[in-house]
Structure formats: C-alpha cells, structure tokens
Rosetta silent file (secondary structure, phi, psi, omega in degrees, C-alpha in Angstrom):
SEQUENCE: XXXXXXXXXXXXXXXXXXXXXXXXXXXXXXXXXXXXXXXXXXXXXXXXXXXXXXXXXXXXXXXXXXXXXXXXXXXXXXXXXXXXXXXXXXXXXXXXXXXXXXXXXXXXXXXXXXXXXXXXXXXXXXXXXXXXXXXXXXXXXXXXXXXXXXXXXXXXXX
SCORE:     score description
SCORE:     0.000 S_00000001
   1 L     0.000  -43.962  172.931  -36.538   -6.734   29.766 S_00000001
   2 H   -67.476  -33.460  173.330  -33.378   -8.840   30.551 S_00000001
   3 H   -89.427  -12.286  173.108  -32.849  -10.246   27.472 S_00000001
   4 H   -57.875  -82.968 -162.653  -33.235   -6.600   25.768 S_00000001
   5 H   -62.035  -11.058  163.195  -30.399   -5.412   28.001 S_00000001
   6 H   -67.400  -35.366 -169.173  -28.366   -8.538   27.420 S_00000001
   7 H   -70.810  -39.306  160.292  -28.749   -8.430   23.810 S_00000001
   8 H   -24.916  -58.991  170.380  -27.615   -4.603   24.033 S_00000001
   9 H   -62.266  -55.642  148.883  -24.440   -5.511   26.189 S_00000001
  10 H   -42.926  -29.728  166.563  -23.439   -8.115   23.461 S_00000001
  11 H   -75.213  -15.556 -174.588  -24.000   -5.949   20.674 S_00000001
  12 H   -93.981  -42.153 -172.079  -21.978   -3.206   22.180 S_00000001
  13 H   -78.309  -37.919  162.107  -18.967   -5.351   22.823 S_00000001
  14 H   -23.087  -90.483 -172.984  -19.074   -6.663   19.691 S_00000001
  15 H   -30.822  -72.922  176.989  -19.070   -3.348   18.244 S_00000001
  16 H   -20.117  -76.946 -171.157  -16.300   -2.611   20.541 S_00000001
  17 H   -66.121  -24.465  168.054  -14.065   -5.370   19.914 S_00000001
  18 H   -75.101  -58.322 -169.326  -14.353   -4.778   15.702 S_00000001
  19 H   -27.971  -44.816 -175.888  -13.975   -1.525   16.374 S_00000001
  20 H   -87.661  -45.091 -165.127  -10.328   -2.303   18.313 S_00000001
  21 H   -71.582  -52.339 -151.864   -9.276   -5.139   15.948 S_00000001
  22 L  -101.212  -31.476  173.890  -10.066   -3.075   12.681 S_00000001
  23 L    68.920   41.029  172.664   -9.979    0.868   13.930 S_00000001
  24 L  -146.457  156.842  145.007  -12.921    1.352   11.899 S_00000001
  25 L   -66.149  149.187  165.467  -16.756    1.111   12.436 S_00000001
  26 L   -50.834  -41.256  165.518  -19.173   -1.251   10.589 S_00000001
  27 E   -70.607  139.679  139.552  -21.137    1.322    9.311 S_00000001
  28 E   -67.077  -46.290 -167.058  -19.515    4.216    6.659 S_00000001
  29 E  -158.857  177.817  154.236  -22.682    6.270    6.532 S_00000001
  30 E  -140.021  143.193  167.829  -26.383    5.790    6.629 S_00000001
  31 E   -87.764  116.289 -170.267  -28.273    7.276    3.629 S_00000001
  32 L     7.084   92.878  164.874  -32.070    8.278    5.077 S_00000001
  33 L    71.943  -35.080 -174.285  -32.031    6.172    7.507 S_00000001
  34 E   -98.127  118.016  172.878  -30.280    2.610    5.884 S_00000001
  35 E   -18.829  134.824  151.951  -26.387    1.720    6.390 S_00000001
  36 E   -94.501  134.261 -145.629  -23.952    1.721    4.556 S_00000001
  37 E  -124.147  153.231 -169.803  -21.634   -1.254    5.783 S_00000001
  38 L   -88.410   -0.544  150.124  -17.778   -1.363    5.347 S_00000001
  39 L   -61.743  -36.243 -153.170  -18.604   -4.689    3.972 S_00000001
  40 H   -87.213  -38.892 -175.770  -20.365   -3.264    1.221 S_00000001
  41 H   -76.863  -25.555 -153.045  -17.715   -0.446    0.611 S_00000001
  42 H  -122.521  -30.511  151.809  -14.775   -3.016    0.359 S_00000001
  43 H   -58.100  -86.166 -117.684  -16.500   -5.224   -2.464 S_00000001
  44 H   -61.094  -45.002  177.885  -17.267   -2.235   -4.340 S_00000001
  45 H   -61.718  -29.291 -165.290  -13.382   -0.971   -3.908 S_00000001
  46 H   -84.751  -28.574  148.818  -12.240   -4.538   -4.868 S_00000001
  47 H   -22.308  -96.230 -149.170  -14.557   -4.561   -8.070 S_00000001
  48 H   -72.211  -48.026 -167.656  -12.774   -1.719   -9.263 S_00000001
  49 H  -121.179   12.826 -170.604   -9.658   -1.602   -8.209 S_00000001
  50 H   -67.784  -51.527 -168.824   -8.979   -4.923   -6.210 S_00000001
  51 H   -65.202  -13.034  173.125   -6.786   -7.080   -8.672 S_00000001
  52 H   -83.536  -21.499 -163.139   -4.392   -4.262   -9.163 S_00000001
  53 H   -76.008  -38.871 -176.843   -4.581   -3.699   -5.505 S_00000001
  54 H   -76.060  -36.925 -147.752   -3.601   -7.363   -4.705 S_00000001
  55 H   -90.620  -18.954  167.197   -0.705   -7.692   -7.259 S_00000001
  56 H   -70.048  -41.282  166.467    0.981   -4.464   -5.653 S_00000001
  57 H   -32.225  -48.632 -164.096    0.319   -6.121   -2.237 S_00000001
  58 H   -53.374  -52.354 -130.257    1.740   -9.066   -3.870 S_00000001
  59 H   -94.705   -6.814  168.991    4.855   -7.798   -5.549 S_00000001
  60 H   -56.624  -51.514 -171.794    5.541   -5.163   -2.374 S_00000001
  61 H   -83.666  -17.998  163.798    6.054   -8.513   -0.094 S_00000001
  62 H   -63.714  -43.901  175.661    8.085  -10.220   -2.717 S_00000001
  63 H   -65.774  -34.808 -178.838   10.344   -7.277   -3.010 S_00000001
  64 H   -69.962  -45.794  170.988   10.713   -6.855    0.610 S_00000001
  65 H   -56.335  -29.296  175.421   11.651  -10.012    1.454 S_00000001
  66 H   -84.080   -6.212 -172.853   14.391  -10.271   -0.996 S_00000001
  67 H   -58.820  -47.572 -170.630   15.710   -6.978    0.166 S_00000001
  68 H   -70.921  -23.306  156.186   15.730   -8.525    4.029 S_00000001
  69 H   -73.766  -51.311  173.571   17.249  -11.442    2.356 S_00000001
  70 H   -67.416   -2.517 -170.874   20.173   -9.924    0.769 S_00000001
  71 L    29.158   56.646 -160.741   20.318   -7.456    3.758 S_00000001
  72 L   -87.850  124.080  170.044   20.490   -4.491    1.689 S_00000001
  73 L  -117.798  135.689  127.529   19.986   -1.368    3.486 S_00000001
  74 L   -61.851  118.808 -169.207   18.698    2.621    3.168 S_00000001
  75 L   -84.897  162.447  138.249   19.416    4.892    5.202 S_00000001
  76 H   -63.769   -9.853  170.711   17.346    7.898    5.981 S_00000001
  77 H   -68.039  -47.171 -163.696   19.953   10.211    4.307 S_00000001
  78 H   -80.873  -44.013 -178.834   19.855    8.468    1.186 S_00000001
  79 H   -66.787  -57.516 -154.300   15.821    8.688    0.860 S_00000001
  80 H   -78.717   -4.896  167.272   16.258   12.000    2.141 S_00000001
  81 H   -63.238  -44.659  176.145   19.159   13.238   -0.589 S_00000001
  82 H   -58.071  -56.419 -156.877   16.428   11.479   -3.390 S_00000001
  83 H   -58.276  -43.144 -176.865   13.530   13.216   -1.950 S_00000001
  84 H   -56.112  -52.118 -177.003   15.368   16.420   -2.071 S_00000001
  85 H   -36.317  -63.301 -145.983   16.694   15.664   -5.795 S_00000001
  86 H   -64.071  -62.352  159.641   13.209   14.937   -6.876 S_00000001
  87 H     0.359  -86.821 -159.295   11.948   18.666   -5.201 S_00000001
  88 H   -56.348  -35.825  163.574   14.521   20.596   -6.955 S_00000001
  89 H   -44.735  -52.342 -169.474   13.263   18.817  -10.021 S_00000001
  90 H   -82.289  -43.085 -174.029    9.613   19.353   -9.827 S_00000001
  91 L   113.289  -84.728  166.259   10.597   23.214   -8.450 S_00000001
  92 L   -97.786 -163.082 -141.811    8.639   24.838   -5.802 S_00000001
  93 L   -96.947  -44.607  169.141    7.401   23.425   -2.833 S_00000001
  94 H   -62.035  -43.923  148.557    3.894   23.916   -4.333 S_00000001
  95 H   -46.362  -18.806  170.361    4.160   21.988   -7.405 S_00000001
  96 H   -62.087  -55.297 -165.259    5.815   19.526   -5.029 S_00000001
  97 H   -79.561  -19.558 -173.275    2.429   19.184   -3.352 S_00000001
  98 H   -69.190  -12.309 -176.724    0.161   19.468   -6.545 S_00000001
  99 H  -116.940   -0.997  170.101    1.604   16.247   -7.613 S_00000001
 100 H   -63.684  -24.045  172.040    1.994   14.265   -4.601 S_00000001
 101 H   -63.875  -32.862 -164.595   -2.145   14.889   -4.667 S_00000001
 102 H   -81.468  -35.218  141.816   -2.461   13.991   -8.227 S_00000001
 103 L   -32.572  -23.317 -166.147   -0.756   10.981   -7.348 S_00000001
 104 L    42.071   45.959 -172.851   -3.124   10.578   -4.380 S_00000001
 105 L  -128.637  178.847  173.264   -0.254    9.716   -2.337 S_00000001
 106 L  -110.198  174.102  179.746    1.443   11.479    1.155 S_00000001
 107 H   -72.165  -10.273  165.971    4.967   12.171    1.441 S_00000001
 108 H   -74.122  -40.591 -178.471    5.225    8.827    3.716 S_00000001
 109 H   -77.958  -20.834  170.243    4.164    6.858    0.975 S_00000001
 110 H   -60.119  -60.899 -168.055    6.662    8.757   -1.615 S_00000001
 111 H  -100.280   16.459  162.701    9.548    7.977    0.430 S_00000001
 112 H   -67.198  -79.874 -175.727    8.163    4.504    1.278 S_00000001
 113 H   -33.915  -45.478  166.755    8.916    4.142   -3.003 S_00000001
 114 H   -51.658  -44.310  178.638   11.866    6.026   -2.540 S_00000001
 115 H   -61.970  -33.763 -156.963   13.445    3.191   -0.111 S_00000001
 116 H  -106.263  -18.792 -176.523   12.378    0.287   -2.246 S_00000001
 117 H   -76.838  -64.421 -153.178   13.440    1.867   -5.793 S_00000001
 118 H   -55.904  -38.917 -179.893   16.923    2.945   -3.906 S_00000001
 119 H   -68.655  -32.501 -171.019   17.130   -0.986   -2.673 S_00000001
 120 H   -59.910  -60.094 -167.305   16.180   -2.433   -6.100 S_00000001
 121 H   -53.740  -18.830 -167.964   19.054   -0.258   -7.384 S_00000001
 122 H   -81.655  -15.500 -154.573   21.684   -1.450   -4.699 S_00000001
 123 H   -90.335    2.461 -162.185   20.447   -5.192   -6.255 S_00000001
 124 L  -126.148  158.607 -171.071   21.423   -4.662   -9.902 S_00000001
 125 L   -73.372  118.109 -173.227   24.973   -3.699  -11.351 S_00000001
 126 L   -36.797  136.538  166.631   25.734    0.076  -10.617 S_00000001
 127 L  -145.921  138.013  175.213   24.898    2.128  -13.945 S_00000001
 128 L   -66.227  -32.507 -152.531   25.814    5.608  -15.089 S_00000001
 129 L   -82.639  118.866 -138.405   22.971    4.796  -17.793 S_00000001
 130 H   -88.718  -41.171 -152.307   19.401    6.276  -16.290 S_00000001
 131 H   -77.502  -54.180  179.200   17.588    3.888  -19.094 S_00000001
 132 H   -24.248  -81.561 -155.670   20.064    1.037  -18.536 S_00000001
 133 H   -69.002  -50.419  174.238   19.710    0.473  -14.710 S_00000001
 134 H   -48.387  -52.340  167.305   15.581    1.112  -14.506 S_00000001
 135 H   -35.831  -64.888 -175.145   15.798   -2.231  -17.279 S_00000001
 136 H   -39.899  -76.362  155.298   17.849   -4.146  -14.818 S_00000001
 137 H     8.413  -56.946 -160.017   15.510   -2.835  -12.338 S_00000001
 138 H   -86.642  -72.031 -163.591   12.358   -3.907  -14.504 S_00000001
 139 H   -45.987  -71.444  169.456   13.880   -7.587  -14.916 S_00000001
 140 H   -15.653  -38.082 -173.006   15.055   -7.811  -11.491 S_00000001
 141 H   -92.168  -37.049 -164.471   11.291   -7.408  -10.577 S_00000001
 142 H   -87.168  -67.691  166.090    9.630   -9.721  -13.444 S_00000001
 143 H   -10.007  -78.452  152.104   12.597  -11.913  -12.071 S_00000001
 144 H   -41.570  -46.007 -171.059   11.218  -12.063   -8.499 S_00000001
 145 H   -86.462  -82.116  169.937    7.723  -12.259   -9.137 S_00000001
 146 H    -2.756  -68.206 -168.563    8.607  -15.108  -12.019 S_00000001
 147 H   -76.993  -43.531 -170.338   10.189  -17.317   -8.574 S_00000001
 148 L   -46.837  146.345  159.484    7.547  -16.592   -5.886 S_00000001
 149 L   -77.060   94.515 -163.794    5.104  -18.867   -4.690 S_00000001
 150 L  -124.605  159.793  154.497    1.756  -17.354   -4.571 S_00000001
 151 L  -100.983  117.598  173.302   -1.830  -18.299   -3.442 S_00000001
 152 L  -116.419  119.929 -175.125   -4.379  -16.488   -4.530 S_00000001
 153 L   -94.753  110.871  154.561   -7.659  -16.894   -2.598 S_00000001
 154 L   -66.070  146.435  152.478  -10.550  -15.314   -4.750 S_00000001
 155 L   -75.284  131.892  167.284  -12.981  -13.473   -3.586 S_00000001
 156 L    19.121  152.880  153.771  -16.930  -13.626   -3.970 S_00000001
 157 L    96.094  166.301 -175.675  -18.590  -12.938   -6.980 S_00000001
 158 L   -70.500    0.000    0.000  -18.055  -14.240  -10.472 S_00000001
C-alpha cells in the first residue's frame, strides 16, 4: 500500500513539474482508451514540417541579432502606420481577417514580420524602387545567413 501511494505522489509531481516547465500535458488525446503523447505529436510535426521550421528559427535569430547589433530600432508607430497601409490595401476589415487565417497567422505574428521587414529595410540603402530595396533586402539576408555559425543537432530517425 505504501509504495502504491508513493509511486502516485512521484508521478503526480512529475506530471506537475512538466506541466510548469512546458505549459502543456504529456498526453494530447487518448483514442479508445491509448495516449496520444506530445512526444509522438512533435516527431510527426517535425517529419513534415520540421526542417523548414528550424531554418526560420534559424534565420529569425540571425536576423535579430544583427538588428540588436547595429541597434536599429521600430517603433510602435511605424509597425502601426505599415499595418494600417497593408489594411487599406487588402480593403475591409474582413478580408483583413480572411487572410491573416489563410496565412494561419494572428495579428501578433503579422506585426512581429512587420518589425523585422521595417528593420531589414533601415539596414540597406533607402530606395524609392519597391523591387530594388526587397533585392537588397533578399541579399542582406543570404548575406547574414552566408556568415553565421550554425550547429545543427539532428534529430532521430533516418
């Protein structure tokens, strides 16, 4: 009987403490009766979509760092004059939302993009030219990524 409720008390803080480190359970679901495990769920996402998944990871902390090196800054006014721009472009407020969905993104992540396009642009020579300055842009990025040091730890699997 004592080691039943010992083994209990240890399994629940366990559970507890992943639970607080990760702010998720182990389990997703259970299908008649057997788990599905958030281990199981996080190969399956990196199978499909993990190597694209890392190299945005990647090229997000490359960009960020040189912005905080060069100490280039965006305001909220300036994301929120783009955001606005972009609106009156797409047109109503509803077409606004059908494509932030289609996109699968929220409007935090939109002006997340906004901030980091608007820095790349402070890093390249102002241009009137739309096509011009996204090239600079495009190098500027191939650039960066070209100099970084990366590690890549693979994961499992073939």
């Amino acid at each position: 009987m004592w080691v039943k409720r010992k083994w209990l008390v240890v399994s629940g803080v366990l559970l507890a403490l992943f639970w607080y480190r990760t702010n998720s359970w182990p389990v997703v679901a259970v299908v008649n009766g057997v788990p599905v495990t958030r281990f199981e769920l996080n190969q399956l996402m990196y199978a499909r979509v993990g190597q694209d998944a890392v190299e945005d990871l990647l090229m997000r902390r490359i960009i960020n760092r040189e912005i905080a090196n060069r100490k280039i800054k965006v305001t909220d006014g300036e994301v929120a004059e783009r955001l606005n721009k972009l609106k009156e472009q797409i047109g109503s407020e509803e077409s606004y939302k059908q494509a932030l969905a289609i996109q699968g993104m929220t409007e935090a992540q939109l002006k997340g993009q906004i901030r980091i396009q608007t820095a790349l642009e402070k890093m390249v020579d102002p241009s009137t030219d739309s096509a011009k300055l996204q090239q600079e842009v495009g190098d500027l990025v191939r650039s960066l990524r070209g100099k970084a040091v990366v590690w890549k730890v693979l994961t499992g699997g073939k």
